[in-house]
C-alpha positions as CSV (number, residue, x, y, z in Angstrom):
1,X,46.7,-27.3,54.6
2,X,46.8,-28.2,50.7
3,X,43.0,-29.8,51.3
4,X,42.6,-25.8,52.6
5,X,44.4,-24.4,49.6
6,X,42.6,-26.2,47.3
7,X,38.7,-25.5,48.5
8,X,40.2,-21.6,48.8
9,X,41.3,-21.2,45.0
10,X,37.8,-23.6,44.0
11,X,35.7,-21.3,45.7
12,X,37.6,-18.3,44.2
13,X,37.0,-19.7,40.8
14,X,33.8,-20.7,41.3
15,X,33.0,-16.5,42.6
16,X,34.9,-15.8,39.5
17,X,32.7,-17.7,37.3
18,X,29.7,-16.3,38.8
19,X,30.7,-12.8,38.3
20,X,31.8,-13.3,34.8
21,X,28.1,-15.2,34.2
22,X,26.6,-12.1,35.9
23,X,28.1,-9.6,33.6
24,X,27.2,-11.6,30.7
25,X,23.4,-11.8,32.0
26,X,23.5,-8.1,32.5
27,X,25.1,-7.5,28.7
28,X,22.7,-9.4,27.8
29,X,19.5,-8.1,29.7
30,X,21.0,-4.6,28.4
31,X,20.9,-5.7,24.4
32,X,16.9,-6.8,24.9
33,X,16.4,-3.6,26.4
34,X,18.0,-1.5,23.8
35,X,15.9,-3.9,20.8
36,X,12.7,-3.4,22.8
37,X,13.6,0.4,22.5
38,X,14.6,0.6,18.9
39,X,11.9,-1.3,17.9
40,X,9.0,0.9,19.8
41,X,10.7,3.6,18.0
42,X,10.7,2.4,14.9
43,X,6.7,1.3,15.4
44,X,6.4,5.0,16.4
45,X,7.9,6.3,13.6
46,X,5.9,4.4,10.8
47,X,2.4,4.9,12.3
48,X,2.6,8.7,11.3
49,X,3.0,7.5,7.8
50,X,-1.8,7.0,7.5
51,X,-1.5,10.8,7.8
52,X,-3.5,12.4,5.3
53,X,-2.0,13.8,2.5
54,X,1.2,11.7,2.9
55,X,2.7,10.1,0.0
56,X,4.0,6.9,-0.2
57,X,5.2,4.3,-2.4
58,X,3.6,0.9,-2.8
59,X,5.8,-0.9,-5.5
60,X,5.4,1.3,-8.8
61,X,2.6,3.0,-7.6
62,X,2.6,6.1,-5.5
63,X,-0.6,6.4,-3.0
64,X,-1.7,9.4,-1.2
65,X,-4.6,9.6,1.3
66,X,-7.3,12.4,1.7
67,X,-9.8,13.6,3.8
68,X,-12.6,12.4,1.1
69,X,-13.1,11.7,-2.6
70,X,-13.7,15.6,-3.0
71,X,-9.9,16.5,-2.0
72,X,-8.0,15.5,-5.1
73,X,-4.8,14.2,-4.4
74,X,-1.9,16.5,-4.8
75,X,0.9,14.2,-7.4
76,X,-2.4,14.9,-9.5
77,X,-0.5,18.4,-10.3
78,X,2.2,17.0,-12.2
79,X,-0.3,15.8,-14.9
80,X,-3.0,17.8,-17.6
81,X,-6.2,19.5,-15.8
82,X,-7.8,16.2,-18.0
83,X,-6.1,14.0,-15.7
84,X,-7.6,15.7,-12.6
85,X,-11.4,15.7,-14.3
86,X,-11.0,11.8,-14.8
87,X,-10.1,11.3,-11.1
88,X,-12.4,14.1,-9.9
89,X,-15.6,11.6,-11.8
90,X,-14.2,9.1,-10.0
91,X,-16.5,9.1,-6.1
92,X,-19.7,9.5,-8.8
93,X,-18.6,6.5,-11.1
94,X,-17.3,4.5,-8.0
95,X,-20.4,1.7,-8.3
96,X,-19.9,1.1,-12.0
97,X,-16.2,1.0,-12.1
98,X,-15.9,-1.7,-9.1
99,X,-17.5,-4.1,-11.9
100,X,-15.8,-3.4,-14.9
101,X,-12.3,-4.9,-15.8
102,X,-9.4,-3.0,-16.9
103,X,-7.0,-4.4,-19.7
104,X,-3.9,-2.8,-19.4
105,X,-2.1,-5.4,-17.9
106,X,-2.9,-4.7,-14.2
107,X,-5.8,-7.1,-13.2
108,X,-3.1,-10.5,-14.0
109,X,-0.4,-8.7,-12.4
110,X,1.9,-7.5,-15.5
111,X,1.6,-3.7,-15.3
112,X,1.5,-4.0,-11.7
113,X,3.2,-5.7,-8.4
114,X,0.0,-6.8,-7.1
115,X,-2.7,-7.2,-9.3
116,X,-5.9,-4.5,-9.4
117,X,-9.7,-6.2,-9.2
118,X,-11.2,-3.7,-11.2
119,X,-11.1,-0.3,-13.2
120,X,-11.1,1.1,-9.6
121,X,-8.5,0.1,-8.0
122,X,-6.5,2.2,-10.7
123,X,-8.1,5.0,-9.6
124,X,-8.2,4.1,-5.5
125,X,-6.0,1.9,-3.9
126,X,-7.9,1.6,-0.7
127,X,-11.2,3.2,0.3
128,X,-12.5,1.8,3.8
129,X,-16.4,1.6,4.2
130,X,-16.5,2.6,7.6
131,X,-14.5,5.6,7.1
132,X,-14.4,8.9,4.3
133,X,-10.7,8.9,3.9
134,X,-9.7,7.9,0.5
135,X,-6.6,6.7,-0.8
136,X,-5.4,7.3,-4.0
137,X,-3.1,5.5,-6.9
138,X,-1.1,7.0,-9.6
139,X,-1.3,4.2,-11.4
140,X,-4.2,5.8,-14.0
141,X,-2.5,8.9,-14.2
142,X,0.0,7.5,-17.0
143,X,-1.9,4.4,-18.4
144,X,-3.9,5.6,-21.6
145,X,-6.2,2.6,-21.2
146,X,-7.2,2.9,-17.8
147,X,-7.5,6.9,-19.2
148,X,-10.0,5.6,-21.7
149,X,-12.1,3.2,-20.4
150,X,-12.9,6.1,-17.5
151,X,-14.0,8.3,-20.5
152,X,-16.5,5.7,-21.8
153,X,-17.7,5.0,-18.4
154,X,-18.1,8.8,-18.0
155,X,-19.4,9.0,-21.6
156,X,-22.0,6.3,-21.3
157,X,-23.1,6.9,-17.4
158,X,-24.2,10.6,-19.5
159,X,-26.1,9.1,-22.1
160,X,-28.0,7.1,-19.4
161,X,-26.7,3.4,-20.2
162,X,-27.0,1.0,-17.2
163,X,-23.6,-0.7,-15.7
164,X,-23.9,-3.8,-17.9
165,X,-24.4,-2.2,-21.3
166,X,-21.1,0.1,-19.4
167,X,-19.3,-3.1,-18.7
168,X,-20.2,-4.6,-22.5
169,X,-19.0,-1.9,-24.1
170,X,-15.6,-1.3,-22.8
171,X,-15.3,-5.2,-22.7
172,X,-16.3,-5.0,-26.9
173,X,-13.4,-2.0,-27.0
174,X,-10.5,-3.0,-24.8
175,X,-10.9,-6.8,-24.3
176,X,-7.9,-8.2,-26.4
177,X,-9.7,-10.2,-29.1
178,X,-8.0,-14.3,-29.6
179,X,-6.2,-14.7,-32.7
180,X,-6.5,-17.8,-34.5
181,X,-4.0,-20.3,-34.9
């Protein structure tokens, strides 16, 4: 009778360990589910964030997409109508400003978080080929050199100079000279 007794409270244990394993799979199986489901939401919610016209910040610099480089982008209206001209020549001075450098501090990364490739990239953060969306940086609107050299490349693109003489000029007027030692 106490061999009896003994199996009876084993397999009641055993039944109670099963059950207690059972609701921890199910607490479990439930946590994944609500993860998989915050985390589609949260996906969902930061895909409408390409729309155009949206604003966004990307470290210092706030970026704005439009339809194409003929729809200005609208932080342009906290600035002078100048401001809006210089961005406005930008889709026309596109070729020559991908090659020219731009010495405020932004190509080596000390104006900026990540650092620009060219005179450009002040103007337009991204600009995919395959598409006419254009996104657009702030980063020129207060940075009197990047202001400048898009006046001489305006300037000089009038008079009819070619992209090198372009290039050799604002690298004669903005390229920090050595100093001896």
């Amino acid at each position: 009778m106490m061999k009896r007794q003994r199996q009876t409270a084993d397999t009641e244990g055993q039944a109670a360990a099963e059950v207690r394993s059972s609701r921890i799979r199910g607490i479990m199986y439930a946590m994944l589910l609500a993860f998989a489901f915050i985390t589609l939401l949260t996906a969902c919610g930061l895909s409408n964030d390409d729309n155009d016209g949206a604003e966004h910040m990307h470290g210092s610099e706030t970026w704005q997409k439009t339809a194409s480089y003929d729809e200005l982008p609208s932080f342009l209206s906290d600035y002078t109508p100048y401001t809006s001209e210089l961005y406005a020549a930008v889709h026309d001075h596109a070729d020559i400003m991908s090659g020219i450098n731009c010495y405020c501090g932004c190509m080596d990364g000390t104006a900026v978080e990540t650092p620009h490739d060219s005179l450009l990239r002040c103007y337009i953060a991204e600009h995919p080929a395959d598409e006419d969306r254009v996104t657009w940086t702030n980063h020129s609107t207060s940075c009197g050199i990047c202001k400048k050299e898009m006046e001489q490349v305006v300037a000089l693109s009038k008079q009819g100079k070619t992209a090198d003489e372009i290039r050799e000029a604002i690298d004669a007027a903005f390229k920090p000279k050595k100093v001896a030692s």
